[in-house]
C-alpha positions in Angstrom: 6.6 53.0 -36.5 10.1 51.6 -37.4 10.3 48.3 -38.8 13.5 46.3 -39.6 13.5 42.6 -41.1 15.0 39.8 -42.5 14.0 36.3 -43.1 14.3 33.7 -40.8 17.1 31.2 -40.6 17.5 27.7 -39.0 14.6 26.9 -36.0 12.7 30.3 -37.4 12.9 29.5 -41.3 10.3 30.5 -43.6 9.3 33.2 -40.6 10.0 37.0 -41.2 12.1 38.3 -38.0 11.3 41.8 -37.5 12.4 44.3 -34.9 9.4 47.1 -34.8 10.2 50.1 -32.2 13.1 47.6 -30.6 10.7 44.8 -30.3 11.5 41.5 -31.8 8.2 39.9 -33.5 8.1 36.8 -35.3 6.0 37.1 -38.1 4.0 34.4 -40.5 2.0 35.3 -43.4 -0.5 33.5 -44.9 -3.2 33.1 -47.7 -6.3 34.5 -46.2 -7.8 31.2 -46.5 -5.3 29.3 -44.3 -6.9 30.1 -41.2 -7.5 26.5 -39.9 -4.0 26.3 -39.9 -3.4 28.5 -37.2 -4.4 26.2 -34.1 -1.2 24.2 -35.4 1.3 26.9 -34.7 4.0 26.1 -32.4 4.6 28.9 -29.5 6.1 29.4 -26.4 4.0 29.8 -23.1 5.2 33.3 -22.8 4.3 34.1 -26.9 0.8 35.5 -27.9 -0.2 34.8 -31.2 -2.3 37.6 -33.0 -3.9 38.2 -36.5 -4.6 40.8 -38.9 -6.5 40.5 -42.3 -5.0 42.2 -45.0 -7.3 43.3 -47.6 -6.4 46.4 -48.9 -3.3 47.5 -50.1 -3.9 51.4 -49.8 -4.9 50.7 -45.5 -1.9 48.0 -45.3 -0.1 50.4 -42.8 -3.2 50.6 -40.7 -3.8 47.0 -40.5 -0.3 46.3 -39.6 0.2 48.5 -37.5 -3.0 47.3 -35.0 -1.0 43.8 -34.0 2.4 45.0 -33.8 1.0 48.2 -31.3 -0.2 45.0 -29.0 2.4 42.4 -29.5 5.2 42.0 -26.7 9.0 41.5 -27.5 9.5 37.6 -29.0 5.4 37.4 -29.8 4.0 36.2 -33.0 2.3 38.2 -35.4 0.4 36.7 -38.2 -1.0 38.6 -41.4 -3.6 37.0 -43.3 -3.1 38.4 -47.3 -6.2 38.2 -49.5 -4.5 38.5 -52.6 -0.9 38.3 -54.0 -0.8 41.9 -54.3 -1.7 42.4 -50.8 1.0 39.9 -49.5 3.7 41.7 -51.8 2.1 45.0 -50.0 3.0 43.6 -46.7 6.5 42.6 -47.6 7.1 46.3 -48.7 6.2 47.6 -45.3 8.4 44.8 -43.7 11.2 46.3 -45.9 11.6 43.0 -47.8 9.8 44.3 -50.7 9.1 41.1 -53.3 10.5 38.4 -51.7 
């Protein structure tokens, strides 16, 4: 899996923008226990939002790689971290290492 990303800038700040195999995903993370949260995300009719925990930093690439197999071009992807360790994993994947 090829993953390229930046941060977001102006109606996408704060987002991670990555292409992964040519498809642009829009990508949140998020303490673990922010999941309430996510019935205030704003999409698009067209966007699907899906979710992954991340819990373990030596199966990060597996659990990433399950919502960004499914998500369509322009979707949104968020990651749930459990730890700070496991959000600076994440980060590494994204090629953003410890941003």
């Amino acid at each position: 899996m090829r993953i390229k990303s930046k941060w977001g800038r102006g109606v996408h700040e704060g987002k991670v923008v990555s292409v992964v195999d040519g498809k642009r995903i829009f990508i949140h993370l998020r303490p673990a226990i922010e999941t309430h949260s996510l019935g205030n995300m704003a999409t698009r009719r067209s966007q699907s939002v899906l979710t992954a925990a991340i819990d373990n930093v030596h199966k990060i690439a597996d659990h990433m790689s399950e919502p960004f197999t499914h998500a369509k071009r322009d979707d949104v992807v968020v990651l749930l971290y459990a730890s700070d360790e496991t959000r600076i994993a994440a980060l590494t994947v994204l090629g953003l290492g410890d941003a």
